[in-house]
Every structure is written in C-alpha cells, then in structure tokens.
Biotite code that builds the C-alpha atoms (Angstrom):
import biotite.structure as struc

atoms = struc.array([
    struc.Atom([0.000, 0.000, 0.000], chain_id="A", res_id=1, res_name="UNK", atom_name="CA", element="C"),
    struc.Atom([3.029, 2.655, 0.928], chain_id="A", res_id=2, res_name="UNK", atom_name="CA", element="C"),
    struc.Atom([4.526, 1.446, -2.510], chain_id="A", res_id=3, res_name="UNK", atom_name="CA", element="C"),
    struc.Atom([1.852, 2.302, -4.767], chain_id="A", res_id=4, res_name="UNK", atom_name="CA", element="C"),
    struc.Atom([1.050, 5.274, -2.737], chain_id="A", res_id=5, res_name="UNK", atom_name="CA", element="C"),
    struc.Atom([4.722, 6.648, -3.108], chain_id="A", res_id=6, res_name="UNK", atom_name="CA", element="C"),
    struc.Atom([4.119, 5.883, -6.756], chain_id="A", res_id=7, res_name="UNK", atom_name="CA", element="C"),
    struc.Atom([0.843, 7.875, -7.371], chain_id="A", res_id=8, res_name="UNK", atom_name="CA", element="C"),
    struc.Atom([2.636, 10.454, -5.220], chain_id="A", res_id=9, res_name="UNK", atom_name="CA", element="C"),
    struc.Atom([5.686, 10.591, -7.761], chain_id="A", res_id=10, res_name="UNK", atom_name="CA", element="C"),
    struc.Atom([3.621, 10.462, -10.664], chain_id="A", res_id=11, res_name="UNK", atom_name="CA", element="C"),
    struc.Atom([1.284, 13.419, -9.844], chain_id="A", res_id=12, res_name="UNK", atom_name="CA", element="C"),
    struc.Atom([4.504, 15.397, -8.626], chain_id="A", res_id=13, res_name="UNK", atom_name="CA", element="C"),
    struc.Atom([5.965, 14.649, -12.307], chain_id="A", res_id=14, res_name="UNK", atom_name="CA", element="C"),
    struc.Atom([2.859, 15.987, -14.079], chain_id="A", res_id=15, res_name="UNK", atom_name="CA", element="C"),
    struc.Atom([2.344, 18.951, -12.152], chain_id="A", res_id=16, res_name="UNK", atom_name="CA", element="C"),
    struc.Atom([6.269, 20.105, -12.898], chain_id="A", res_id=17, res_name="UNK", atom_name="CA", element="C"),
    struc.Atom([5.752, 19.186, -16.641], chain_id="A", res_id=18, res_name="UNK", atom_name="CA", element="C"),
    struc.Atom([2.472, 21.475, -16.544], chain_id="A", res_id=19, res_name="UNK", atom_name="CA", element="C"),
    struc.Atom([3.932, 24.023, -14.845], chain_id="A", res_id=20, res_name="UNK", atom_name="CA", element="C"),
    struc.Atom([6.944, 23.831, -17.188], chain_id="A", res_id=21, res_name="UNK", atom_name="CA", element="C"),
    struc.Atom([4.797, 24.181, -20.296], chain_id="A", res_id=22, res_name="UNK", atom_name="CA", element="C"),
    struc.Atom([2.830, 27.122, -18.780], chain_id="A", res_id=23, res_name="UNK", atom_name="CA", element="C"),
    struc.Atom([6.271, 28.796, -17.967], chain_id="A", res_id=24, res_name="UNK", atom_name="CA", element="C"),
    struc.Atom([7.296, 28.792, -21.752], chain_id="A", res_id=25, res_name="UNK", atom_name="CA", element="C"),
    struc.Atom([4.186, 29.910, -22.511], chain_id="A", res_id=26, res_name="UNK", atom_name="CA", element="C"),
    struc.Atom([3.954, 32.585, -20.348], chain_id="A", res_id=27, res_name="UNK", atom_name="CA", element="C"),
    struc.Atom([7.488, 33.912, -21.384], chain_id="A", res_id=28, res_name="UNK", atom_name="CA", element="C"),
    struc.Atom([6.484, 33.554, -25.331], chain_id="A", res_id=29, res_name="UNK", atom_name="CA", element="C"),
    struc.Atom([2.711, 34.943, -24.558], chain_id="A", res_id=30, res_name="UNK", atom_name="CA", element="C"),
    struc.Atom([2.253, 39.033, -25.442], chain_id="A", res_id=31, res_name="UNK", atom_name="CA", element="C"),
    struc.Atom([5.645, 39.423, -25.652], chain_id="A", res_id=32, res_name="UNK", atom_name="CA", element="C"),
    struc.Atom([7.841, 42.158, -26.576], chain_id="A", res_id=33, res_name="UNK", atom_name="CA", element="C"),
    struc.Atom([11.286, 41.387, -28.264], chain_id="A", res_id=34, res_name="UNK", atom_name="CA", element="C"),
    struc.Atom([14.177, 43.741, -29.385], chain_id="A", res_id=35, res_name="UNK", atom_name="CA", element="C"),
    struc.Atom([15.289, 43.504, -32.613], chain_id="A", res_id=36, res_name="UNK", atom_name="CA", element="C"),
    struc.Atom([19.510, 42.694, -32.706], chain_id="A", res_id=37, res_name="UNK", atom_name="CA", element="C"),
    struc.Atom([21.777, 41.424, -34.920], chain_id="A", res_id=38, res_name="UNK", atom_name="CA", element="C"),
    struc.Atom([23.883, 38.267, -34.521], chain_id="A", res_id=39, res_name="UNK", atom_name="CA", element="C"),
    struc.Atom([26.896, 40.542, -34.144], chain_id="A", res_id=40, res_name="UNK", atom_name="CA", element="C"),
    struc.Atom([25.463, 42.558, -31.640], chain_id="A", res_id=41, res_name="UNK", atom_name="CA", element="C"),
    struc.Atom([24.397, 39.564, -29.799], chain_id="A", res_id=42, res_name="UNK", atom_name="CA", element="C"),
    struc.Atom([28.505, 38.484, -29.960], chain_id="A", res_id=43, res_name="UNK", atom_name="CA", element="C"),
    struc.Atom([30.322, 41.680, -29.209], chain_id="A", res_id=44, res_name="UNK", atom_name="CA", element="C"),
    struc.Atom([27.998, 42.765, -26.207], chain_id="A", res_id=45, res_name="UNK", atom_name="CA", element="C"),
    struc.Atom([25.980, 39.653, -24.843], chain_id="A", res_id=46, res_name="UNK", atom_name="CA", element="C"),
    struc.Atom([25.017, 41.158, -21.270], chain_id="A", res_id=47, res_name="UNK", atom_name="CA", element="C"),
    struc.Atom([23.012, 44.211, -22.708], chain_id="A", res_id=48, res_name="UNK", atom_name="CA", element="C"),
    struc.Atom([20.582, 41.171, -23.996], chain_id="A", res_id=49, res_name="UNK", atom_name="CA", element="C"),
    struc.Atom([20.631, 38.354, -21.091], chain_id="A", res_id=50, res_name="UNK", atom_name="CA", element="C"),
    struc.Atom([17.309, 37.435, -19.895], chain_id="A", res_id=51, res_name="UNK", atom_name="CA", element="C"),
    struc.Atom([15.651, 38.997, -22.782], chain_id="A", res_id=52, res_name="UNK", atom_name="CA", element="C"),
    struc.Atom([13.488, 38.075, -25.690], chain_id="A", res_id=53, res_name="UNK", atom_name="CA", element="C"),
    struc.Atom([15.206, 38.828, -29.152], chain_id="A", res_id=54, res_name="UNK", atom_name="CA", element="C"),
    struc.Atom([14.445, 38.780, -32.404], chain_id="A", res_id=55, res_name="UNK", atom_name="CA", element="C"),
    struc.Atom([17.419, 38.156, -34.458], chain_id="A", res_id=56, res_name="UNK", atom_name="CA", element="C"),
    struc.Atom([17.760, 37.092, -38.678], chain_id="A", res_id=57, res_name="UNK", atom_name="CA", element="C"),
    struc.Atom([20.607, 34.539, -39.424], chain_id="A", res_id=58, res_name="UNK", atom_name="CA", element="C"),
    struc.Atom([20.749, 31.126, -41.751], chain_id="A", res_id=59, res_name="UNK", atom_name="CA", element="C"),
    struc.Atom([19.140, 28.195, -39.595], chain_id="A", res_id=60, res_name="UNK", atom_name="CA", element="C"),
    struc.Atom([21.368, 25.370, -38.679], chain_id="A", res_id=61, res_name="UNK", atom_name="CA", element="C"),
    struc.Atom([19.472, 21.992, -37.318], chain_id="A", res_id=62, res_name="UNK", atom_name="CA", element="C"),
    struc.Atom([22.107, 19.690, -37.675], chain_id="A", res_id=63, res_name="UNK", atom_name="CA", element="C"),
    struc.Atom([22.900, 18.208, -33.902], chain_id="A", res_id=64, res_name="UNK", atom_name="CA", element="C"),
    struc.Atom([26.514, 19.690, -33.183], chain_id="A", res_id=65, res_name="UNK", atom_name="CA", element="C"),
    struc.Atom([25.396, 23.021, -35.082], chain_id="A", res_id=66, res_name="UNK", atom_name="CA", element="C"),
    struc.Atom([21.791, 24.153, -34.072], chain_id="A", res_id=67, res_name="UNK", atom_name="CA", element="C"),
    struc.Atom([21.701, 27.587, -34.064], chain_id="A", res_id=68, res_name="UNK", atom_name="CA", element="C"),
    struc.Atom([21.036, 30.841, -36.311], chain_id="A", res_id=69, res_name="UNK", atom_name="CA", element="C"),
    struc.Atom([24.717, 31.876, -38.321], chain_id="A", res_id=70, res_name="UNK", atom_name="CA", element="C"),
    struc.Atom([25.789, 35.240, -39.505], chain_id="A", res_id=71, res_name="UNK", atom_name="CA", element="C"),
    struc.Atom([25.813, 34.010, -43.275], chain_id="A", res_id=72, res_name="UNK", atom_name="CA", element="C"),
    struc.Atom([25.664, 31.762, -45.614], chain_id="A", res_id=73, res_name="UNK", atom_name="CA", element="C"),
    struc.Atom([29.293, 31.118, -45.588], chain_id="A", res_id=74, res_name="UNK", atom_name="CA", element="C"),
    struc.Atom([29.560, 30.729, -41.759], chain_id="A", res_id=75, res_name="UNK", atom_name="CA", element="C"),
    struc.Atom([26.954, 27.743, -42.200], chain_id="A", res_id=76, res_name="UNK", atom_name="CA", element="C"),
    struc.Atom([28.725, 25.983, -45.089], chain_id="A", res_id=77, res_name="UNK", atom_name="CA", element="C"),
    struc.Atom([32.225, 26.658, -43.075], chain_id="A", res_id=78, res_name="UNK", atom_name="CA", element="C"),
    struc.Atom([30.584, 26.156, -39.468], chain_id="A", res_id=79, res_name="UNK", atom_name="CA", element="C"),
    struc.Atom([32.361, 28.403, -38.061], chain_id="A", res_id=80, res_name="UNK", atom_name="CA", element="C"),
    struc.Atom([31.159, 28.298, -34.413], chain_id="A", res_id=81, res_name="UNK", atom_name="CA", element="C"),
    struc.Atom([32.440, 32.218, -34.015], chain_id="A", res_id=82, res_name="UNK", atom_name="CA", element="C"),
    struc.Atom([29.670, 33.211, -35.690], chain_id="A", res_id=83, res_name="UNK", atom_name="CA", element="C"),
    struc.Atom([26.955, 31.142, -34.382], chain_id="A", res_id=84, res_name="UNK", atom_name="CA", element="C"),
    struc.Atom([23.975, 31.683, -31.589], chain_id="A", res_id=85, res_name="UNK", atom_name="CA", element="C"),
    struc.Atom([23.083, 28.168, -29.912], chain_id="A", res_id=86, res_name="UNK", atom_name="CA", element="C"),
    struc.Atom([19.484, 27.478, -29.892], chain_id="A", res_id=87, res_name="UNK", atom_name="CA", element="C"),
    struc.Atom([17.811, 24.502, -28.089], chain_id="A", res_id=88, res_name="UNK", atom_name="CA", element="C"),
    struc.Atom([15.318, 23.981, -29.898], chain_id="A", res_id=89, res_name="UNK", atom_name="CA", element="C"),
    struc.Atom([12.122, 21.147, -29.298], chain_id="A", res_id=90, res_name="UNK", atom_name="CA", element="C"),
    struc.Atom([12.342, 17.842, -31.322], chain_id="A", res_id=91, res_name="UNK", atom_name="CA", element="C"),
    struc.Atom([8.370, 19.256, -32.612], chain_id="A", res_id=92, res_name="UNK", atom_name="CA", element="C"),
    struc.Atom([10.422, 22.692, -33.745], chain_id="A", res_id=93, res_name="UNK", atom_name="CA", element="C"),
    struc.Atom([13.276, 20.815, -35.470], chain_id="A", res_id=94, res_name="UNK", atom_name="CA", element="C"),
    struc.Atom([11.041, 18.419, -37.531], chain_id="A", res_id=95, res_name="UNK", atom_name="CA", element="C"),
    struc.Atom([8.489, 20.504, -38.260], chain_id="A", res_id=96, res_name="UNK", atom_name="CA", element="C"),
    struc.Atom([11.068, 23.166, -39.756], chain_id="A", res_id=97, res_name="UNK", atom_name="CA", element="C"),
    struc.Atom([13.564, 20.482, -41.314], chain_id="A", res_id=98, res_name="UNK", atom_name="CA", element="C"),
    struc.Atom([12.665, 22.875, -45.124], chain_id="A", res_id=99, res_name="UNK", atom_name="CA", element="C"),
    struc.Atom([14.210, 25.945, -43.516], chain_id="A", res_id=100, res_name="UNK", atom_name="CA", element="C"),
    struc.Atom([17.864, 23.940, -42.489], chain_id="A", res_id=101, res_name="UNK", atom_name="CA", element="C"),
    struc.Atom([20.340, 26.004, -44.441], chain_id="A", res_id=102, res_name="UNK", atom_name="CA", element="C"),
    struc.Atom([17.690, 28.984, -45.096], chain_id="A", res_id=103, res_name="UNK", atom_name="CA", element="C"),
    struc.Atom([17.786, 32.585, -43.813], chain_id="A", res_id=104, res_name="UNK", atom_name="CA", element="C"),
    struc.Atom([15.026, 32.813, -41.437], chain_id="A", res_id=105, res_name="UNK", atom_name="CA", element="C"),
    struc.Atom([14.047, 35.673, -38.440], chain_id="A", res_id=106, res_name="UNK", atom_name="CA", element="C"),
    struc.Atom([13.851, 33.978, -35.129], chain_id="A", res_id=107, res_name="UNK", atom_name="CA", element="C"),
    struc.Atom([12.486, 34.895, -31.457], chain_id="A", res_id=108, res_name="UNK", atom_name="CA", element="C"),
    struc.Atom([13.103, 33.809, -28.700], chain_id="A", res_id=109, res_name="UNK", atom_name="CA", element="C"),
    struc.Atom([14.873, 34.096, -25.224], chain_id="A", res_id=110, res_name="UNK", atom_name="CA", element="C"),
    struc.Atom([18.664, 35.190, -24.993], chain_id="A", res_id=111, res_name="UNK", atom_name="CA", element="C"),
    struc.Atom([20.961, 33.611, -22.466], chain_id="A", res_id=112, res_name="UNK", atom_name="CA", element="C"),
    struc.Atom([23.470, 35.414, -21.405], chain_id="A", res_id=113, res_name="UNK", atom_name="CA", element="C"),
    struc.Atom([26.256, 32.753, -19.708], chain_id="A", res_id=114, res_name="UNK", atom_name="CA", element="C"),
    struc.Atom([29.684, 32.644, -21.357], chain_id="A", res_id=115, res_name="UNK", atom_name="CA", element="C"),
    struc.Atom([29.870, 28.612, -21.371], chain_id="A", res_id=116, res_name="UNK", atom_name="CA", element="C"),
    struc.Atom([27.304, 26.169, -23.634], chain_id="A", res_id=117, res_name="UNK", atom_name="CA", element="C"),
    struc.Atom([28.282, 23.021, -24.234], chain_id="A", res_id=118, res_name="UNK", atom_name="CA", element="C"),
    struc.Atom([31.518, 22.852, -22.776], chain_id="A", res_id=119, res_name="UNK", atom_name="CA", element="C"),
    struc.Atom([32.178, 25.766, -25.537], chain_id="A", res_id=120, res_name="UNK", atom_name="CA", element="C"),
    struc.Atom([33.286, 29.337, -23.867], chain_id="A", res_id=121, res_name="UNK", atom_name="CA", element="C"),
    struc.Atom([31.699, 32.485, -25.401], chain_id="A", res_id=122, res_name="UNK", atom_name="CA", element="C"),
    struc.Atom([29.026, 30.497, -26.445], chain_id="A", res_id=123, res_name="UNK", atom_name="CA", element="C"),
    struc.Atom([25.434, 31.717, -26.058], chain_id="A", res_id=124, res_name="UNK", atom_name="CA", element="C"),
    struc.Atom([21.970, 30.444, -26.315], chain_id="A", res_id=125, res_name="UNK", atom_name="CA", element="C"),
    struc.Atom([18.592, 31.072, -27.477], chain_id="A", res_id=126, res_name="UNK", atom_name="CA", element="C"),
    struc.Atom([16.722, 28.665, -24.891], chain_id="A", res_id=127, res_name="UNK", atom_name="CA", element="C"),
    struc.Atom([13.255, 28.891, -25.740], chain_id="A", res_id=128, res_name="UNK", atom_name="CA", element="C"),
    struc.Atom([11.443, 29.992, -29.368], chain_id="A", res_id=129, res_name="UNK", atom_name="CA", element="C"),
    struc.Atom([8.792, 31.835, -29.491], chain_id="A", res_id=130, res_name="UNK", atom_name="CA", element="C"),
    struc.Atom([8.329, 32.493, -33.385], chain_id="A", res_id=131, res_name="UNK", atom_name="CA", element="C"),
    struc.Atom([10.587, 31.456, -36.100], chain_id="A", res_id=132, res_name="UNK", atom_name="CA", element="C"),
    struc.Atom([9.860, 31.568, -40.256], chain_id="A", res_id=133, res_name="UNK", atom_name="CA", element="C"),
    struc.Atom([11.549, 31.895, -43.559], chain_id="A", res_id=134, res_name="UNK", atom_name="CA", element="C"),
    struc.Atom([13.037, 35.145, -44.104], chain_id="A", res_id=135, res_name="UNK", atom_name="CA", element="C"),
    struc.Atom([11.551, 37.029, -46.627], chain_id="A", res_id=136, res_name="UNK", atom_name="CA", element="C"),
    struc.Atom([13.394, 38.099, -50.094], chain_id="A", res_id=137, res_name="UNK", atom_name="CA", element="C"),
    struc.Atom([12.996, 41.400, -51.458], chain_id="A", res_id=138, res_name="UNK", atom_name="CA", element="C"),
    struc.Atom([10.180, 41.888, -53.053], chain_id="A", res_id=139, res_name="UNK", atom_name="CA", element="C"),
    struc.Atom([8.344, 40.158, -51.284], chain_id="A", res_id=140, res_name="UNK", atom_name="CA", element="C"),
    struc.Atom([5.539, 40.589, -48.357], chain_id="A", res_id=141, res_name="UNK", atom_name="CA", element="C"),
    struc.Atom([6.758, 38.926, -45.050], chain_id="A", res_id=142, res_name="UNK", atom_name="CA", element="C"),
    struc.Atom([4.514, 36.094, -44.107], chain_id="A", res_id=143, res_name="UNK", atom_name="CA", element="C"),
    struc.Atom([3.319, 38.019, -40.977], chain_id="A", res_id=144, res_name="UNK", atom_name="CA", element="C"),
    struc.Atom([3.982, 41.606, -39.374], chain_id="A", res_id=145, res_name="UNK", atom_name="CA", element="C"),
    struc.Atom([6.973, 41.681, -37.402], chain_id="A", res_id=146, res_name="UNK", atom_name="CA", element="C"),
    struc.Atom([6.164, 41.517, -33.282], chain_id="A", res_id=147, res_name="UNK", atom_name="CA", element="C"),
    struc.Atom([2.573, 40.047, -34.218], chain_id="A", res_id=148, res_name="UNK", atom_name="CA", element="C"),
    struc.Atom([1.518, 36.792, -33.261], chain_id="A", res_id=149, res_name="UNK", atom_name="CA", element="C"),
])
C-alpha cells in the first residue's frame, strides 16, 4: 500500500512540474515584446541582452553539433562556431522546420546570457522559441507583421 502510494505520489509530482513547465514557456512567449539585434550585436555585447526576448535574422542550422542561427551563408557551409547563436530547440520545432535547415530565417526567442554552452566558452543560447519563419526576399511581403503573433 506505501509502494503504490509513493508511486501515485511521484507520478502526480511529475505531471504537475511538466504542466507548470509548459505554462512557464508559454507565459514567457505569450504578449511578448522582443528587441530587434543582430547576430553581431548579440557576440560583441551579450550582457546588454541576457534574460531577454530577441528577435534576431541569421541562416538556420538543425544539424545536432550546429543548431543555431549563423551570420551568413558562408559561416553555415564553413561552421564556423564564431559566428553562431546556440538554440535549443524542441524535437516538434526541429522536424516541423527540417525545409528551412540552411535557409535565412528571423527567429524569437529568449537570450541567455552565460559565457559557457556546451563545454564551448563564449558560447550563447537562445533557450526557448517563441516564433521562427523563412526570411523574406525582397520583393516580397513577409509572411506576418513583425512583433505580431
């Protein structure tokens, strides 16, 4: 009886911190406002951006050692890590935007700050999306007003 009552106890515990985990992002992506920065600005001065949301344009990397937004076209094909902004992204993210790998696309989503990710110094990290889609050429009308959900 104490067995399978520490069990139900455990298992509600784990559902309630997934839930509240889930409302967290939500609540951080929900009515949000972001600046908008460039990847190099993001580099050079990290700390003016830590904790907040950002909205930054860069070609999308999804490959598993690489997944991030780089500076351009040439820093993907070279993966150069200097010019690269980690981003954790979801497995449901990554699969559902496998057609924009290797694409310029505008991102949001939550800056962090810390020098170290991944073992990698000077390394930061987008840790949770809020909004990400192709980038849009010239010419053409973007596929939603920027800072509108």
């Amino acid at each position: 009886m104490y067995c399978r009552s520490l069990i139900l106890l455990i298992f509600f515990t784990l559902t309630l911190a997934q839930s509240n985990a889930s409302q967290m992002e939500n609540t951080v992506c929900e009515n949000y406002n972001y600046e908008n920065v460039s990847i190099m600005n993001l580099i050079v001065t990290p700390e003016k951006y830590g904790g907040k949301i950002v909205q930054i344009a860069g070609v999308l990397s999804l490959a598993f050692e690489s997944r991030g937004l780089y500076f351009s076209k040439e820093s993907f094909e070279y993966n150069l890590p200097n010019l690269l902004v980690n981003i954790e992204f979801p497995e449901d993210i990554i699969s559902k935007h496998q057609n924009l790998n290797g694409k310029y696309v505008i991102l949001e989503g939550l800056f962090e700050s810390s020098s170290e990710f991944k073992g990698v110094r000077g390394a930061y990290l987008i840790n949770k999306v809020c909004h990400i889609q192709s980038y849009p050429k010239l010419g053409t009308k973007p596929m939603r007003p920027m800072g509108s959900e």
